[in-house]
C-alpha positions in Angstrom: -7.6 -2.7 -17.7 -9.9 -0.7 -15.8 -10.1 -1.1 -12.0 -13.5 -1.9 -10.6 -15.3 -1.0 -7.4 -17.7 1.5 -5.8 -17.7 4.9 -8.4 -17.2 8.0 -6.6 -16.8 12.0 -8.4 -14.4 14.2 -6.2 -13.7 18.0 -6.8 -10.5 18.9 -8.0 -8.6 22.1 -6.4 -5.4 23.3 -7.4 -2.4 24.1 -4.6 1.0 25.3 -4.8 4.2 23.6 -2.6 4.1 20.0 -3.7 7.2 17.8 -3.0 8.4 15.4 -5.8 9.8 12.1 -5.4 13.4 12.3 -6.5 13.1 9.5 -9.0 10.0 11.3 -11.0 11.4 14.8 -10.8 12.3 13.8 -14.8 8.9 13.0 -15.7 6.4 15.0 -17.3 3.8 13.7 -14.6 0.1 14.2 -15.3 -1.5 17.3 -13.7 -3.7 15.3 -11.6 -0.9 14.4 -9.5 -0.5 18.2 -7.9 -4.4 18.5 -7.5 -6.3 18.4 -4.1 -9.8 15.9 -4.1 -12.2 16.0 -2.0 -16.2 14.9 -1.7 -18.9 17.2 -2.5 -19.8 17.1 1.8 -16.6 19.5 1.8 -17.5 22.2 0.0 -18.8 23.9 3.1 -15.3 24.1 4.4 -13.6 25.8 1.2 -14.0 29.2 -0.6 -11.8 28.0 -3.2 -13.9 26.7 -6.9 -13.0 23.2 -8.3 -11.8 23.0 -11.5 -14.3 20.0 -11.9 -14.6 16.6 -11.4 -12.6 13.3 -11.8 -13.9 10.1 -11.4 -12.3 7.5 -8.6 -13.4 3.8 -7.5 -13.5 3.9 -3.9 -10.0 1.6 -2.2 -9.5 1.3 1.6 -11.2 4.0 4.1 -9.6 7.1 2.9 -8.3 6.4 -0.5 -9.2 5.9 -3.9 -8.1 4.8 -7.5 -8.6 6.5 -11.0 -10.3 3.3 -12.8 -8.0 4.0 -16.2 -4.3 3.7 -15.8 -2.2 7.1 -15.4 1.1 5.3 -17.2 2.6 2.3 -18.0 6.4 1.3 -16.2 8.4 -1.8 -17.5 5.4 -3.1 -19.1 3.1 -2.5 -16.1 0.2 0.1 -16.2 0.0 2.1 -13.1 -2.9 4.1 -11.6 -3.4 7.3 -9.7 -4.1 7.0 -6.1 -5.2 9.8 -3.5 -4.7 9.0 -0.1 -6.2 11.1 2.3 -9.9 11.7 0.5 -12.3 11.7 3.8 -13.8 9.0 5.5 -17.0 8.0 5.7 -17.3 6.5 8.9 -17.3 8.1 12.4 -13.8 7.0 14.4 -15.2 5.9 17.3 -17.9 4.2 16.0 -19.1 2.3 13.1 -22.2 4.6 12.1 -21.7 6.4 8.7 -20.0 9.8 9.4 -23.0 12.4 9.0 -24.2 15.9 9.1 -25.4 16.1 12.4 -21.9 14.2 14.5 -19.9 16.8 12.1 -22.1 19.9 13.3 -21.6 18.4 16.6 -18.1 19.5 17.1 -18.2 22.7 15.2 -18.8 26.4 16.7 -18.7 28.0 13.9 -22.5 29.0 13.1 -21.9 30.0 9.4 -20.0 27.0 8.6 -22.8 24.5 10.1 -25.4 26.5 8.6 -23.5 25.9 5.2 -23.4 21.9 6.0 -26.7 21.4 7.0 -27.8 23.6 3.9 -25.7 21.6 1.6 -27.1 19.2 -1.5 -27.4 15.3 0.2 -24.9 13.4 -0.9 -22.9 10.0 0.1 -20.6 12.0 3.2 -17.2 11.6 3.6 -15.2 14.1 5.6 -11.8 14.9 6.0 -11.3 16.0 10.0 -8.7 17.1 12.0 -8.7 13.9 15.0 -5.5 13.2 15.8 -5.4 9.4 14.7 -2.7 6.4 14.5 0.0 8.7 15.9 1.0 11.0 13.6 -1.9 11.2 11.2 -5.2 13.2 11.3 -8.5 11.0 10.5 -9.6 10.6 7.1 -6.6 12.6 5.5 -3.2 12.2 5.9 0.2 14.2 7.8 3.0 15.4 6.3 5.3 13.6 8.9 3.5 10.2 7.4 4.0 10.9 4.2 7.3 12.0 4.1 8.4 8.1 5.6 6.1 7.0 2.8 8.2 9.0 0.4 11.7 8.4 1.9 10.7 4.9 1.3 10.1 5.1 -1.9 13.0 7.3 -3.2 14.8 3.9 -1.7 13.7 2.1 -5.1 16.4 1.3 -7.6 17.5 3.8 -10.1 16.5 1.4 -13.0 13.7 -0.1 -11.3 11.6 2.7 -9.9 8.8 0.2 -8.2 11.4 -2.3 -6.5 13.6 -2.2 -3.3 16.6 -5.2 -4.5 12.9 -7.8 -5.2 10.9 -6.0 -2.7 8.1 -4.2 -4.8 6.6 -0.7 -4.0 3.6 1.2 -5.0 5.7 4.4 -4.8 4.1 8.1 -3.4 4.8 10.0 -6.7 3.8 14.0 -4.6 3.0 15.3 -1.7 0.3 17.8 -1.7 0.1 20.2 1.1 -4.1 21.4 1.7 -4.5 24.8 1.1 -4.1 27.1 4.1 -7.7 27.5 4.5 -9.2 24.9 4.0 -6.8 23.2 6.8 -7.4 25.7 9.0 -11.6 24.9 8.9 -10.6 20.8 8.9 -8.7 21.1 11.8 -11.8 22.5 13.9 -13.6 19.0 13.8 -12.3 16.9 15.9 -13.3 14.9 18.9 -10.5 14.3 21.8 -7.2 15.6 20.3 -6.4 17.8 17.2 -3.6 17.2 14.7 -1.9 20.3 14.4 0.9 20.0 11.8 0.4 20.1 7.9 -2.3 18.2 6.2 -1.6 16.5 3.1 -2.3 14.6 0.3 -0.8 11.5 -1.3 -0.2 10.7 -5.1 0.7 7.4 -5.4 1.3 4.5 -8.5 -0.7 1.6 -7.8 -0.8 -1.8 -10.2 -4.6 -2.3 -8.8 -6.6 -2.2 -6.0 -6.5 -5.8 -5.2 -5.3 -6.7 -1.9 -4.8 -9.9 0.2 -7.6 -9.9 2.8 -9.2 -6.7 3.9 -9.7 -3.1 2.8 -10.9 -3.6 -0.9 -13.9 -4.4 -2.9 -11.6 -8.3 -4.3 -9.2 -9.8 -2.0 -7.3 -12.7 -2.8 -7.6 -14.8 -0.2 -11.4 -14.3 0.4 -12.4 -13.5 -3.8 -9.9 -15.4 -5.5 -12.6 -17.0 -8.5 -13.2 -12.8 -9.1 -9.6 -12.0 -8.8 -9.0 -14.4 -11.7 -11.7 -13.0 -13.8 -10.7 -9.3 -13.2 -7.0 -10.5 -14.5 -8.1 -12.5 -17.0 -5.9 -15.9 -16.0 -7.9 -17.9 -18.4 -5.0 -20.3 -18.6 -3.2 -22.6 -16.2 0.2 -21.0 -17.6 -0.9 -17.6 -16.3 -2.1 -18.8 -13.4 1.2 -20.8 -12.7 3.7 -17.2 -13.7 0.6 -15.8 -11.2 1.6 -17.8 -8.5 5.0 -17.7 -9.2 5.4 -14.1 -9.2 3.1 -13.7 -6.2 5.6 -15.8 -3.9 8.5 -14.3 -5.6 7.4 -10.6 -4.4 6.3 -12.5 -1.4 9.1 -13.6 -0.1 10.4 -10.2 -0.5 8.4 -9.0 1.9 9.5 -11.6 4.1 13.0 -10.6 3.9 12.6 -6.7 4.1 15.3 -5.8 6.1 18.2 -7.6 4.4 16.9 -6.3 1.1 17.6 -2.5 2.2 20.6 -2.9 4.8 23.4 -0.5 5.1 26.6 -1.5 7.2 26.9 2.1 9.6 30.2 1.2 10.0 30.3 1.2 13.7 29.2 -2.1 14.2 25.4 -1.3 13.5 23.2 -2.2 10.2 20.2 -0.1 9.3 17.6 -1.5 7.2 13.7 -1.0 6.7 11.3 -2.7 9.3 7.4 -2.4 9.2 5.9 -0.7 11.9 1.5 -0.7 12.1 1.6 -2.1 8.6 -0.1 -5.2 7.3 -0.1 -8.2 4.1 -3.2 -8.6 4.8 -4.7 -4.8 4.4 -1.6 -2.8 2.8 -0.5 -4.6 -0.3 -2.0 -4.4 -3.3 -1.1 -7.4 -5.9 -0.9 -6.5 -9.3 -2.0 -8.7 -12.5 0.7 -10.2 -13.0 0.5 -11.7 -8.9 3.2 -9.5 -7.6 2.6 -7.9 -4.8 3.0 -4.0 -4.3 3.3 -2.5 -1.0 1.0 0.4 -1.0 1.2 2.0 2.4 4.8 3.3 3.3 4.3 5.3 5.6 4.6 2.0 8.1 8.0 1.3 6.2 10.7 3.0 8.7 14.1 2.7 9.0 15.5 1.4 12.0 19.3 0.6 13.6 20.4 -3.1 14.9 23.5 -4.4 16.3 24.9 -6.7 14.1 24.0 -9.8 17.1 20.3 -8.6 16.7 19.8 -9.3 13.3 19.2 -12.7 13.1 16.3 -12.1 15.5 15.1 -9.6 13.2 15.2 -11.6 9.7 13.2 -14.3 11.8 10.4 -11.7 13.4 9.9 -10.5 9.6 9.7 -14.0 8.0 7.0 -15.0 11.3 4.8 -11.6 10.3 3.8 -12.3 7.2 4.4 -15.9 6.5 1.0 -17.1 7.5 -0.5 -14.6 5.4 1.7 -14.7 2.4 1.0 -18.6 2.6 -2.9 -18.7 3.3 -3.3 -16.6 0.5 -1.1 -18.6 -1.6 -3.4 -21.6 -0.8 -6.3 -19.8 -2.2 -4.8 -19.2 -5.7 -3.5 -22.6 -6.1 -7.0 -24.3 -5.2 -9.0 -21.8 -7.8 -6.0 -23.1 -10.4 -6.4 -26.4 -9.9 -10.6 -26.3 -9.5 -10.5 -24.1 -13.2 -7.7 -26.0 -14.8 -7.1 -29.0 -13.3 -3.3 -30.6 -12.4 -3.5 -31.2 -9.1 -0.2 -32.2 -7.5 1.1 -33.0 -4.2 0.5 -29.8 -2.2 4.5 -29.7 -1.4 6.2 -30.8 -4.7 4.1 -27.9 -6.1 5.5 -26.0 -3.8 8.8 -26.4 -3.9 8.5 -26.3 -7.6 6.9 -22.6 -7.7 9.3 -21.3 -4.7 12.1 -23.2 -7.4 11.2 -20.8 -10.0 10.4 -17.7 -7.8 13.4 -17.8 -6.6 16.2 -18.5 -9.1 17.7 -14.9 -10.2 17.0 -13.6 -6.4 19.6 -11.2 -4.8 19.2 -12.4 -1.3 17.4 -15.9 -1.2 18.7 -19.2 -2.0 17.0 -22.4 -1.7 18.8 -25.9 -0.2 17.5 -29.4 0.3 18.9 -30.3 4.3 17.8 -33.6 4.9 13.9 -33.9 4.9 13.6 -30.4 4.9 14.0 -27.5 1.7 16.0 -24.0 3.3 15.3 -21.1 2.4 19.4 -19.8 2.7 18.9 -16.3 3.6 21.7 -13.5 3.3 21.9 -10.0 2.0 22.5 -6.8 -0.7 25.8 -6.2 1.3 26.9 -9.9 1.0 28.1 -10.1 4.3 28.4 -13.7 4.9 28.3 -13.3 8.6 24.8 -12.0 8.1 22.9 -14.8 6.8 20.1 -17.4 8.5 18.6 -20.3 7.3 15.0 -21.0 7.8 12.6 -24.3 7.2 10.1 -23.6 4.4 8.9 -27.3 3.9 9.5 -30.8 6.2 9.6 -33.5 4.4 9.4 -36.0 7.4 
C-alpha cells in the first residue's frame, strides 16, 4: 500500500557512528536507514554533497514517511520514518519558518548571504532552540532518542513490534549529524541553545494514520477516508478493524503492568508515559492496531508496590476517553457503509470479548450490572491486580 499525504524530496548525506537497535543488529537493514535528510533550505548550512534525493510524504511537524514500504514483519509492511527533518513553522509563532526570521538570529555573513541567495523552495529548518526539555526544535537529541530506543529494545524477542500486547513502532538507528553541520544548526536559535548531540531517527511505522492530530487522516476526525485508504470494503474487515484497534488499545491502557519488573526490594518498575499522547503519537496500522510511534515519552519509572494501583488507574483515565471517542467513530462509519446496527453496549462487550481472549494481562468478568475489565500482570503477582468498570448495565 502506499502511504498518502503532502510529497516532499529531501537530500540524502551519509554519516558514520550510528547506533543499532539490539533486535535489528541481525538484519541486513536498507541503506537508507544510516542516511541524514534534510530540505533543500539547508543546504546553506553544509559543505557536504547529497548523494541525491528520496522521496517522503510529510507526517507530524518534523517527520516524515517513505510512501513504499521498507519491509514486511509477521505479515505487516513497515515504512521508513525520519524523525527530526526541519520544521516549517517558527516556535513561537504560527507563521511559516522563513528566510528572513532564520537570517535573524545568524552572525555569520557568509552563511546568510548563502540563504538568502538560495533557490525558493517550501522552508523547513532544522535549528538548535532548546525545545520540550531535552530536544532541539525541528530535529531531535540524542538523550530523546536513546529512551525512544531503550523502549523499543523492550519488544519481545519473537515479536519485534510488541511489549507483552502493547505494540510499538520501534526506532530501528540513531544517526548522529555530522560534526559540521551541527555545529552551523546550533547557531539559530532564539532564547536557549541545545548543546548536546543532534540526531536523527529511523523508525518502522505501519502508516501514518493517527487518532486525532498531527497527520493528513485521523481516525477520529477522517474515519470514511481511513476506510478507503485501508480498503475495509467489508463489514468483516471492519469488525477484525475494530477488534484489533481495542485489543492494541487497551494495551495502551495497561502500559505499566505489561512491562513490570519486581526490583526485589519492595519496588516494581515499569514503563509510564511522560508528554506523550493517543491522540497525536500513535499511529494505527491497517489492520486497526495501534502503534505507538513516539518513544521517546515512554520512560521507565519506580513505584512502591502500595502505589501501583494508583498508577494502573491514572493510565487507564489517560487514554480511555480517547481510545473510546475514537472507537465510536469506526463503529458509526461500519454501521452507516454496512449496516448491523446493534445496541451500542452489546457490541461492545462483544468486540472487547474477542479483543481480549488470548490477552496476557486482561481478563474480562460480568459483576452484577456491570462487565470488569480484571486487570493483573506479566509477573503474575496476584497481589498486583485491579479491577475496573468498562460498561454499567444499570
Amino acid at each position: 500500500m502506499k502511504m498518502k499525504g503532502l510529497p516532499v524530496d529531501l537530500n540524502i548525506y551519509e554519516t558514520s557512528g550510528a547506533q543499532t537497535n539490539k533486535h535489528f543488529q541481525e538484519f541486513e537493514m536498507p541503506p537508507d536507514f544510516e542516511r541524514v535528510y534534510l530540505p533543500d533550505s539547508m543546504k546553506p548550512f553544509t559543505d557536504l554533497s547529497p548523494l541525491g534525493k528520496k522521496e517522503f510524504i510529510v507526517d507530524d511537524n518534523r517527520s516524515v514517511i517513505a510512501p513504499q514500504p521498507s519491509l514486511t514483519m509477521d505479515g505487516m509492511d513497515f515504512y521508513l520514518s525520519v524523525k527530526g527533518i526541519g520544521s516549517t513553522t517558527s516556535p513561537f509563532s504560527r507563521q511559516p519558518l522563513g528566510k528572513a526570521e532564520i537570517c535573524s538570529l545568524l552572525k555569520n555573513p557568509s552563511i546568510t548571504n548563502r540563504i538568502m541567495n538560495a533557490m525558493e523552495t517550501t522552508p523547513r529548518y532544522l535549528t538548535g532552540e532548546l525545545w520540550s526539555r531535552g530536544s532541539p526544535y525541528g530535529v531531535q537529541g540524542l538523550q530523546y532518542a536513546n529512551i525512544a530506543m531503550r523502549a523499543s529494545e523492550m519488544a519481545d524477542i519473537d515479536d519485534l513490534t510488541s511489549i507483552h500486547g502493547f505494540s510499538i513502532a520501534p526506532v530501528v538507528k540513531i544517526v548522529p549529524l555530522p560534526e559540521g553541520l551541527q555545529n552551523a544548526i546550533s547557531k539559530i536559535y532564539w532564547y536557549r541553545r541545545f548543546k548536546e548531540q543532534m540526531v536523527q531517527e529511523t523508525r518502522l511505522v505501519p502508516s501514518n494514520v493517527r487518532i486525532y492530530f498531527h497527520s493528513d487522516f485521523t481516525v477520529g476526525d477522517d474515519t470514511c477516508s481511513v476506510f478507503d485508504l485501508f480498503g475495509i470494503d467489508n463489514n468483516d474487515r471492519a469488525l477484525q478493524f475494530e477488534t484489533n484497534f481495542l485489543k492494541s488499545g487497551m494495551a495502551v491502557l495497561t502500559l505499566f503492568v505489561r512491562s513490570m519488573k519486581n526490583n526485589g526490594d519492595g519496588t516494581y518498575g515499569g514503563l509510564d508515559f511522560y508528554d506523550v499522547w493517543l491522540d497525536k503519537d500513535a499511529v494505527v496500522a491497517p489492520d486497526g492496531t495501534i502503534y505507538w510511534a513516539d518513544g521517546e515519552g515512554l520512560e521507565w519509572i519506580t513505584l512502591w508496590e502500595k502505589d501501583i494501583e494508583e498508577k494502573m488507574e491514572y493510565q487507564i483515565y489517560r487514554s480511555l476517553y480517547e481510545l473510546m471517542y475514537a472507537y465510536e467513530q469506526i463503529e458509526r462509519e461500519r454501521t452507516k457503509r454496512f449496516g448491523q446496527a446493534t445496541d451500542r453496549k452489546i457490541q461492545f462487550e462483544y468486540l472487547l470479548k474477542d479483543a481480549m481472549k488470548d490477552d496476557e494481562v486482561i481478563d474480562l468478568a460480568r459483576e452484577g450490572s456491570s462487565l470488569q475489565l480484571v486487570i493483573g500482570n506479566i509477573l503474575g503477582e496476584p497481589s498486583l491486580t485491579k479491577k475496573f468498570t468498562i460498561i454499567d448495565w444499570d
